[in-house]
Structure formats: structure tokens, C-alpha cells
N, C-alpha and C positions, 0 to 999 in steps of 0.2 A: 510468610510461607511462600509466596508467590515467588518475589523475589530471591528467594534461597533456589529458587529451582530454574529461575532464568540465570542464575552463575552457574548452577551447576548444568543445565544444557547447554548454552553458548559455549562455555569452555569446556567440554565436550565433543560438541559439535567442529569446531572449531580444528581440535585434534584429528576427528576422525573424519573429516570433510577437506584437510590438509594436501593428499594425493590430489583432490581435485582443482582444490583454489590453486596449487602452483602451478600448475601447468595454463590454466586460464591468466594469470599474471603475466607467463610471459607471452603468451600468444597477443595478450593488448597491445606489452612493449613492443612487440614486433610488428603490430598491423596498424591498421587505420590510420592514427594519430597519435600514437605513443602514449597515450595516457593511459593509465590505472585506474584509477582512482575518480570517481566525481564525487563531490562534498557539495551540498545545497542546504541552505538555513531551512530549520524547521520549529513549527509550532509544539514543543514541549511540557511536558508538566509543568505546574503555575507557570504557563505562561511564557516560560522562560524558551531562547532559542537555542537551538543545538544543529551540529554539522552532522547532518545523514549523509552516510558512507554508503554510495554504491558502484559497483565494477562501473565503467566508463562503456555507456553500449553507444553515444551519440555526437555528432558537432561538437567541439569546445564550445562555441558560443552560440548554443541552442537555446538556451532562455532566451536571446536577444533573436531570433530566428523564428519566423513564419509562426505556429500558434503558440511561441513562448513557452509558458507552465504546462498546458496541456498536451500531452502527446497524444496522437492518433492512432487506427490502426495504419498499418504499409507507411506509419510519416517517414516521408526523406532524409529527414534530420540523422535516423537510427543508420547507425553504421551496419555492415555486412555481417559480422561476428557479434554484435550488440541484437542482431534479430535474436540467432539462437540463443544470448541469455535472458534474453526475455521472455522469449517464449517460455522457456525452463524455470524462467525465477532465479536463476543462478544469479544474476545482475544484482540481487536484493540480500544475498549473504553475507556482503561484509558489514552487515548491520549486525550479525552477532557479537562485532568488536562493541556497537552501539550498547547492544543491552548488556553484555559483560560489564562494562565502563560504568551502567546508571542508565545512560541517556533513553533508554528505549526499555518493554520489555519483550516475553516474546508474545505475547499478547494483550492487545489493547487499541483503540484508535490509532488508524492509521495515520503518522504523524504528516502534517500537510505547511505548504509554505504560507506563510501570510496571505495571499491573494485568493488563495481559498478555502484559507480557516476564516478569513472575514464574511464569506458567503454564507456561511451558518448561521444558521436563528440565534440570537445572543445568549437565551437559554441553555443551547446547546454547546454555546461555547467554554461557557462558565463551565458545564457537567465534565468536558473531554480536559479541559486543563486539570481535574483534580487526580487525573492518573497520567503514569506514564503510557506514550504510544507505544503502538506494538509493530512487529513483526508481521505480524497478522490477525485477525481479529473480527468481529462480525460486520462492519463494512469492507475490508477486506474479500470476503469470501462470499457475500452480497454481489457485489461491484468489480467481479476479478476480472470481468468479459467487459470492464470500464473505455477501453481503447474503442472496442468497436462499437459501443453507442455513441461513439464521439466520430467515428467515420463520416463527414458528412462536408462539404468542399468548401462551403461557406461560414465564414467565421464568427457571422453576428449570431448564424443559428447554432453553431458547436458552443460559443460563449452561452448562448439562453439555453440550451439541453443541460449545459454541465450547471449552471447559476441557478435553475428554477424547476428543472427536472430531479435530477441526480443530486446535489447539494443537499436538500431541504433533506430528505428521506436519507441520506445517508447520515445527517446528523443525526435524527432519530435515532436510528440504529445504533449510534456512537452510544447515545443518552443512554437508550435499555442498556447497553452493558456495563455503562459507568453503574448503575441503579443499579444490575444484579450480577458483581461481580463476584467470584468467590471459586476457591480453587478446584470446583466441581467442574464451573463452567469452561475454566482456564485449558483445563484438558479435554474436556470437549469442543472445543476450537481448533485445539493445536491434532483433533483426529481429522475434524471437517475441513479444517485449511489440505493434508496430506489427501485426505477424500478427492476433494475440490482441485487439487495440483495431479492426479493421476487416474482421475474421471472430469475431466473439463468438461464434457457435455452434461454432466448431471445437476439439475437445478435444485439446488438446496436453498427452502425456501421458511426462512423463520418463522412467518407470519403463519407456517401449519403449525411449526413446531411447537409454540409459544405462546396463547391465548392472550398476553398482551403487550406481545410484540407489534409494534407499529405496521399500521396494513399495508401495503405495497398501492402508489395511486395508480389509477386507473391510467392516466396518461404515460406514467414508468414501466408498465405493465404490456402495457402497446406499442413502446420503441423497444420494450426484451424482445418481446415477442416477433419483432421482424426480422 
């Protein structure tokens, strides 16, 4: 069922989001660096890798570039017209071709490169490989303000906040919704993702929602909080 309904929104979406995507195509051809297009290997159902398609907002050779995988908030790395699709999310919708195709759906674990699907507890890992990633999904809309807990100038400390802070819990998070998957919750993601993209200040917080959704630690709680 789930799947029936991510072909039928992405190719949807797709059409009716079309006015927007071309005009955004050629404004990349035209600026920065002429690229379109970025493709980065990602951690897929069983396991398997797949190329995530996103509008090109950064450096060509930004993984090999100052904090690599992890981008910050204000990094230098992001081009002039890659800020505003990021800020927007626009930068994330040629992943609809993803979920169309298989690779992705529009909900589920957010699909992550090797360097930081290995940082999850192995438990965790094993739960996220048995779905496809998503679109968006409940670490997604946990974790969307992810750039600016990562703000921080020193890199051994942005490496320990993302590896032992933000990792560990956001696996959880992956876990409960491999564990209570099911087309109820599918669509109440995909309101709280839309929530969560046109109230950014609003803290949507599972762990009220949810009686046994994983608790937010104290230590994660105190770097939101600042």
C-alpha cells in the first residue's frame, strides 16, 4: 500500500512541481558552477547503495572539503543560490525521481552515506536496512534544525556532537518507526514533515507524542535548547 502511494505522489508531485524544478535547472546551469545535479552513494534497503539525487547547492569537491559529510550551518562550502534551496528544501526534490524509480520512499529513514550509517548502534542498523529510506520521516523532522547543532568551529567537537550525541538517538528514532510502521503513521509524517517545513520554529516532540518513543537524553536536550 505504501508503496502504491509513493508512485502515485512523486509522479504527481513531479508534474505539478515542474513550473518550479525548471526554472531552478536553469538558474544552476547558469550560476555557481554549472552543475545540476549532485548524486552521493547512500545506505539503502538491504543494505544495498544507491545514488541520492539532489539540486547541486555546494563545491564540486565538498566531501573532500573542510568538514567533508557533515555540513554546517553558514559552511562556505554552500554556494549563493544552494543557501536558498536549502533553506526551502527545494535542494531535496529530485529525490522524487528516487522514490518513483524504488530507491527511496516518501517516508522512512533518512537515507545516510556509509560514514554515518556505520555510527549507529548495530541494532539499529540492521532495523533501518529492512525499509526503504525516505524523503522524510521521524529523524528527519526530529533532526531538521541538524546544521545548527553542528555549528560549532572545531572539528574534533562537531565530529563527537554528530557521532555520540545526534547519532545514537537518532537511530532510535529510525528503529521506532521501522517497529511501528504502517500507513496511518506514513501520513502522519508526511502532515508533520509539511508542519515542520512551514512552522520551523515549532518543536514537534515524539517522545510527548508516543509513550514509547525513545526519551530525548538530557545531554541532546541541552545543545536544542541553546
Amino acid at each position: 500500500m505504501q508503496r502504491f502511494f509513493d508512485i502515485l505522489f512523486s509522479g504527481l508531485a513531479l508534474l505539478v512541481l515542474s513550473p518550479l524544478l525548471i526554472p531552478v535547472v536553469i538558474i544552476l546551469k547558469l550560476t555557481g558552477e554549472g552543475e545540476i545535479f549532485f548524486t552521493q552513494k547512500r545506505v539503502g534497503k538491504d543494505g544495498k547503495m544507491f545514488g541520492l539525487l539532489k539540486f547541486a547547492t555546494m563545491l564540486k569537491d565538498s566531501p573532500n572539503i573542510g568538514t567533508g559529510t557533515i555540513t554546517t550551518k553558514d559552511d562556505p562550502r554552500v554556494l549563493p543560490f544552494g543557501k536558498f534551496l536549502r533553506k526551502t528544501k527545494i535542494n531535496e526534490l529530485p529525490q522524487l525521481i528516487n522514490i518513483f524509480l524504488g530507491d527511496m520512499s516518501v517516508i522512512g529513514p533518512r537515507p545516510q552515506d556509509t560514514r554515518c550509517f556505520v555510527v549507529f548502534d548495530k541494532e539499529d542498523q540492521e532495523n533501518i536496512k529492512k525499509v526503504r529510506p525516505g524523503l522524510s520521516g521521524v529523524g528527519s523532522i526530529v533532526f531538521r534544525d541538524e546544521e545548527s547543532l553542528l555549528a560549532v568551529d572545531d572539528m574534533k567537537e562537531r565530529e563527537y556532537i554528530y557521532d555520540h550525541i545526534i547519532s545514537p538517538y537518532k537511530g532510535k528514532c529510525e528503529t521506532w518507526y521501522v517497529k511501528h510502521q504502517n500507513i496511518g503513521l506514513y501520513f502522519k509524517l508526511i502532515w508533520l514533515t509539511v508542519l515542520a517545513v512551514l512552522k520551523p520554529e515549532k518543536v514537534i516532540r515524539f517522545d510527548k507524542m508516543y509513550d514509547d518513543f525513545p526519551k530525548m537524553p538530557k545531554e541532546l536536550e541541552e545543545l536544542i535548547e541553546k
